[in-house]
C-alpha positions as CSV (number, residue, x, y, z in Angstrom):
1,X,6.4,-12.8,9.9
2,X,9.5,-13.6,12.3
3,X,10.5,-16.5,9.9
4,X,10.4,-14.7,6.8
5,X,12.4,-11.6,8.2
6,X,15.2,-14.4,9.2
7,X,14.9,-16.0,5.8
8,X,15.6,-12.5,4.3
9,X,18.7,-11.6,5.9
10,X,16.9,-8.8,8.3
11,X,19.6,-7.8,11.1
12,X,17.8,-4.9,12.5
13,X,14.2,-3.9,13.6
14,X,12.7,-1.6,15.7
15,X,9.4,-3.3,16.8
16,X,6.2,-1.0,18.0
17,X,4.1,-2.6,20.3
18,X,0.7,-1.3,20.5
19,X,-0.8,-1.1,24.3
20,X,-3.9,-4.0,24.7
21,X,-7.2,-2.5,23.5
22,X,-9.0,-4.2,26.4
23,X,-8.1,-5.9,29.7
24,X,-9.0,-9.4,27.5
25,X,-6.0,-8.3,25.0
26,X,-3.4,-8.0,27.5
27,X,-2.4,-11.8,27.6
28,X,-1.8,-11.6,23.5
29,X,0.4,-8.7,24.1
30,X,2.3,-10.1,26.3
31,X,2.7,-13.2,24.5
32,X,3.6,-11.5,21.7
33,X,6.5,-9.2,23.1
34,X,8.1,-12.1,24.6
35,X,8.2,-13.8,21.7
36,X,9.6,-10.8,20.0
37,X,12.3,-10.4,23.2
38,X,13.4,-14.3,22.0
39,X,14.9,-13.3,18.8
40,X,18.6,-13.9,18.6
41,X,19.3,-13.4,15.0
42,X,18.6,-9.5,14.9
43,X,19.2,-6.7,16.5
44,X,15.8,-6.2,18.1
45,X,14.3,-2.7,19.6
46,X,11.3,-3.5,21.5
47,X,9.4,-0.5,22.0
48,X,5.9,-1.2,24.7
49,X,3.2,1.3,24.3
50,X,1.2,1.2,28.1
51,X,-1.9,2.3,26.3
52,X,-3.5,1.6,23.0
53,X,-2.9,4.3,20.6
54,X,-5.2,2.6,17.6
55,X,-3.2,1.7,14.3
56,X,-3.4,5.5,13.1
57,X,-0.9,6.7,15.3
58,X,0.9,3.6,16.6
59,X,2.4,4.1,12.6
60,X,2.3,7.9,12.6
61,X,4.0,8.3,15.9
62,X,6.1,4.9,15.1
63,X,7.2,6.2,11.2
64,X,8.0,9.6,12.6
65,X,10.1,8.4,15.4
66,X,12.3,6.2,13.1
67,X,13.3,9.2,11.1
68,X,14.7,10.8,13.9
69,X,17.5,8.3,13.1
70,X,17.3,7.2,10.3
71,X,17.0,9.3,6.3
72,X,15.4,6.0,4.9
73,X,12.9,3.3,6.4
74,X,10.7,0.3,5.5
75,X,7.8,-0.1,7.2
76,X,5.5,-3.9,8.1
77,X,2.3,-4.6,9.8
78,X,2.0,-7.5,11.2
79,X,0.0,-9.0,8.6
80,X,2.5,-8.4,5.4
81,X,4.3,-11.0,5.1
82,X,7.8,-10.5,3.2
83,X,8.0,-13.2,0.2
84,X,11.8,-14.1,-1.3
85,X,13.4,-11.1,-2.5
86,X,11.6,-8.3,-0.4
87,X,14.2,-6.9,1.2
88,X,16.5,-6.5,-1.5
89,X,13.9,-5.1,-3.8
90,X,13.2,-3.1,-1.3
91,X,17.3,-1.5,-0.6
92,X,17.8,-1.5,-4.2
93,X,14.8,0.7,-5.2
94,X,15.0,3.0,-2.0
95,X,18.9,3.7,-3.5
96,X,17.4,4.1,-7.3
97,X,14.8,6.8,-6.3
98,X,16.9,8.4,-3.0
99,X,17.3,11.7,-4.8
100,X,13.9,11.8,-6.9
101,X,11.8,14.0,-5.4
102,X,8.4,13.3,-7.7
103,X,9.3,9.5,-6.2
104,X,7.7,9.4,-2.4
105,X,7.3,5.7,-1.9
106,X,8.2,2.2,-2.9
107,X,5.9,-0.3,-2.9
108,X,6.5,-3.9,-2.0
109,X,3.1,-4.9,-2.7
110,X,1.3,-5.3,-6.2
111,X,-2.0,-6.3,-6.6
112,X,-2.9,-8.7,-8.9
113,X,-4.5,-8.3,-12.4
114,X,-3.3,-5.2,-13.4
115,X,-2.6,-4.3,-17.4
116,X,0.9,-4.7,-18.3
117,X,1.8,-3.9,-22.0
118,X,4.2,-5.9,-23.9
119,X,7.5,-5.4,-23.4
120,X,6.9,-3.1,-19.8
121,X,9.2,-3.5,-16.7
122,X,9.2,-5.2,-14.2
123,X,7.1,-2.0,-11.6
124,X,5.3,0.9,-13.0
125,X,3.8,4.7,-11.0
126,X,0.7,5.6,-9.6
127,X,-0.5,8.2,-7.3
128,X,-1.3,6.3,-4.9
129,X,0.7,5.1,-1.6
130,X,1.0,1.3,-0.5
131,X,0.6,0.4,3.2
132,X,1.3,-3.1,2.8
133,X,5.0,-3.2,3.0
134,X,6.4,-0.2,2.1
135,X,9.7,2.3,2.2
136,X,10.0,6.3,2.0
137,X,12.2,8.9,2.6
138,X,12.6,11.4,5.1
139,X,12.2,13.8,2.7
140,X,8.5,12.2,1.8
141,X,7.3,11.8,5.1
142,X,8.0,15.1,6.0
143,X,5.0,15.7,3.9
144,X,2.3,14.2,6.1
145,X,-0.2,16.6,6.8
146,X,-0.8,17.0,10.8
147,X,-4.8,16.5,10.5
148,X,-8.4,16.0,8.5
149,X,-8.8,19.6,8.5
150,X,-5.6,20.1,6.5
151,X,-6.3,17.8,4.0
152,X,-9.3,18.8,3.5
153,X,-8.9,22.4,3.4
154,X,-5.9,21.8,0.1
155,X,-8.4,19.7,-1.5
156,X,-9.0,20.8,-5.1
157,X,-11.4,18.2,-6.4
158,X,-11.4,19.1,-10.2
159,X,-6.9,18.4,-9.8
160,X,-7.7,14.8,-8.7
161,X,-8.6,12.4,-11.1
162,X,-10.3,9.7,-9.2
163,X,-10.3,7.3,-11.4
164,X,-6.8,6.5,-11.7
165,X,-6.5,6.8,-7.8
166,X,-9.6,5.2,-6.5
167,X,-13.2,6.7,-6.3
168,X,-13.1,4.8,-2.5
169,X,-10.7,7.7,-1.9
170,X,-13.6,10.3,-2.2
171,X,-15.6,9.0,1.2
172,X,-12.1,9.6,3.5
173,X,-12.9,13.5,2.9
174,X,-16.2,13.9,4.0
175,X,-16.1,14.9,7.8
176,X,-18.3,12.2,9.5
177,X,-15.8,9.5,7.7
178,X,-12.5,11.2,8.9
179,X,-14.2,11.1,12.4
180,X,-15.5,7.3,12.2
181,X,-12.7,5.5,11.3
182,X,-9.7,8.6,12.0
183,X,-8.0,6.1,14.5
184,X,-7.9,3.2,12.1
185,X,-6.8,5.0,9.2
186,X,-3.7,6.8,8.6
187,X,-3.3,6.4,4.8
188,X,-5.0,9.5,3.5
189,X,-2.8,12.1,6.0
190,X,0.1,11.2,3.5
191,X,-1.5,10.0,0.3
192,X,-3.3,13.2,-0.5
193,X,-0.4,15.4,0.5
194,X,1.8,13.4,-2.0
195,X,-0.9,13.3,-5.1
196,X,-1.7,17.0,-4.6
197,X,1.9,17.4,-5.5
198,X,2.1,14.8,-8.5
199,X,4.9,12.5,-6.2
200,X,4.5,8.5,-7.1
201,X,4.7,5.8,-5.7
202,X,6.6,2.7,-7.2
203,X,4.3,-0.8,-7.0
204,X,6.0,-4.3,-8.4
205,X,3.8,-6.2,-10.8
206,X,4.5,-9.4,-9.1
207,X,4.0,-9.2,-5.1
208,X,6.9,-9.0,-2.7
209,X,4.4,-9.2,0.2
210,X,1.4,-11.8,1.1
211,X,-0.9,-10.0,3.3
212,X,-2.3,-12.7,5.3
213,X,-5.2,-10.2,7.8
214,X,-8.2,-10.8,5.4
215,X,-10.0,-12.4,8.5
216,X,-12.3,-10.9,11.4
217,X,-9.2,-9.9,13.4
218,X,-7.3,-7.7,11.0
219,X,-7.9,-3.6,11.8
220,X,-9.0,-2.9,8.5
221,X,-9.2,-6.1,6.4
222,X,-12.5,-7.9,7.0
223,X,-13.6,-11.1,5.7
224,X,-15.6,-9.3,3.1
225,X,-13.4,-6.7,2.2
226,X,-12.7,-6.4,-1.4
227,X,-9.0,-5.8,-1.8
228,X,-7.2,-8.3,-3.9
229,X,-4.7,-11.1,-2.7
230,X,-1.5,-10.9,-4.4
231,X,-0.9,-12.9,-7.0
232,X,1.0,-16.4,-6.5
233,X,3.8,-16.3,-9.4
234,X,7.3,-16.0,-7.8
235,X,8.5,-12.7,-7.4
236,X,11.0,-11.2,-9.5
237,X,14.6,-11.5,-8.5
238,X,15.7,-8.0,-7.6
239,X,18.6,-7.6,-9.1
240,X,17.3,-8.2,-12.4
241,X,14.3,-6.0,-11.8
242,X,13.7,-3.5,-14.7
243,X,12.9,0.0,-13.5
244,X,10.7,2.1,-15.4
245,X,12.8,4.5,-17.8
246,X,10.3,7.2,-17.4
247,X,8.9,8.4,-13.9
248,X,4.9,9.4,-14.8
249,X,1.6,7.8,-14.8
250,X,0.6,5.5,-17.7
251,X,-3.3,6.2,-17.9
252,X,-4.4,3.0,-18.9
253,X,-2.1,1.1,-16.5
254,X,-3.1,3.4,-13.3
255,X,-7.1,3.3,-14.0
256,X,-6.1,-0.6,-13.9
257,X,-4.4,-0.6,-10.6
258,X,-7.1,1.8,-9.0
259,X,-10.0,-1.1,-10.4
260,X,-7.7,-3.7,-8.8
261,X,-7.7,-2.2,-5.4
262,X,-10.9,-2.1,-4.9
263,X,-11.2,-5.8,-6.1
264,X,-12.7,-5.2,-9.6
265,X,-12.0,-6.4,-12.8
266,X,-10.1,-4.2,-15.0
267,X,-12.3,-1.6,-16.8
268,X,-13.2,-2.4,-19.9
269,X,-11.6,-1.3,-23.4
270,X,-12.3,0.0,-26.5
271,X,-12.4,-3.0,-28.0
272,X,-14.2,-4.2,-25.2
273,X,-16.9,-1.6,-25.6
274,X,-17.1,-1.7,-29.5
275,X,-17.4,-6.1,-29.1
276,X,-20.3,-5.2,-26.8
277,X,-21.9,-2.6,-28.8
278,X,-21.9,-5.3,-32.1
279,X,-23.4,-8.0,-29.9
280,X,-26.3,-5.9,-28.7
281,X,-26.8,-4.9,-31.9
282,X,-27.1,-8.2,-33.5
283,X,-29.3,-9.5,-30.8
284,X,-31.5,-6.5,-31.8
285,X,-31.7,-7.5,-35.3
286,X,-32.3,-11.0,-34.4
287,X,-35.6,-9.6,-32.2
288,X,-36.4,-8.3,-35.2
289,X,-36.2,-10.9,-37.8
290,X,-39.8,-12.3,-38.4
């Protein structure tokens, strides 16, 4: 992580530290901030949690903080690692979108697989929000809603069409979920706030971010977790990325992305369908045939 910030150029980061989870973690913490205290080509603001606040609101509490200084901010976990271009892709599409309010986050992350029609740019819109190496706005996170209850409470299921979103979004509203997993999981406090008010979120087609915690030690990415790897094809160079002209949700393209998220292949076409339909058929007539 530490080499690839250098590599791009990062001068400044403010660093949030979790507290150990147990008295076994508290050697890896240490180790960790001390190796973070060692870096001498950045400005570096170390901040030590004394207890463990759980990834929930180590980001909550960290995101919110950060806007008390700053109007724009991009955010890493440990485990998304910046690839060549990230941080100008990142400064140049949190300047494009500064003043577009149905814009609420940028994206560094792509998953791979997902349609692209001939001739599209280089990133497309979906309604729903990255947390592997993303940027927002004040004005975006200002949106975050301050509990479960709330979300749940301005839920209107027949407005949400899950499958351009994700159906795996359905389970974080049922109460016993929100209580199992609420201090793992942050994601839905903002996502739902922004796709109840038809705000996007900017994703690249090729990756600017390798997220290297698909093992038994990342928070939320176990070793049989179905999200997608991104795709190894270089980046684009970010100054010759090719926004989308139009700011709204190509159908086709967003019930791609939400297959690819969960780590299924992209749902089938028309053509698909009809291809299918004719080869069932002809096997029938082949049963047939005496």
């Amino acid at each position: 992580m530490l080499e690839a910030l250098a590599r791009e150029g990062i001068t400044e980061i403010s660093v949030y530290s979790d507290g150990p989870r147990t008295p076994d973690d508290e050697p890896a913490v240490r180790q960790i901030r001390h190796t973070i205290s060692t870096v001498d080509w950045a400005r570096i603001r170390l901040v030590e949690r004394e207890r463990n606040l759980g990834l929930a609101q180590s980001v909550l509490q960290g995101v919110t903080e950060m806007f008390g200084q700053y109007d724009a901010v991009v955010v890493l976990e440990d485990d998304c690692i910046p690839r060549p271009g990230f941080r100008l892709y990142m400064e140049r599409s949190l300047t494009e979108y500064r003043d577009v309010n149905s814009v609420g986050c940028i994206s560094g992350f792509g998953p791979s697989g997902v349609y692209r029609p001939f001739g599209a740019p280089d990133g497309y819109f979906t309604g729903r929000i990255s947390s592997w190496g993303w940027g927002t706005w004040r004005r975006s996170w200002a949106l975050v809603a301050p509990n479960w209850d709330e979300v749940r409470r301005n839920l209107r299921s027949e407005t949400v069409e899950w499958d351009l979103v994700g159906h795996d979004l359905k389970g974080f509203l049922e109460p016993s979920q929100s209580e199992r997993i609420g201090s793992r999981v942050w994601t839905p406090l903002w996502l739902f706030p922004l796709l109840f008010r038809d705000i996007l979120t900017l994703y690249p087609y090729r990756s600017y971010i390798d997220n290297v915690g698909f093992d038994d030690v990342g928070e939320n990415c176990g070793v049989k977790s179905l999200r997608p790897v991104p795709e190894l094809s270089r980046p684009v160079n970010p100054m010759r990325f090719r926004y989308p002209r139009k700011i709204e949700v190509n159908t086709k393209i967003a019930r791609s992305f939400a297959y690819r998220v969960l780590g299924l292949p992209n749902p089938p076409t028309i053509v698909n369908r009809l291809f299918t339909v004719a080869v069932r058929r002809m096997r029938g007539l082949r049963l047939r045939t005496p």
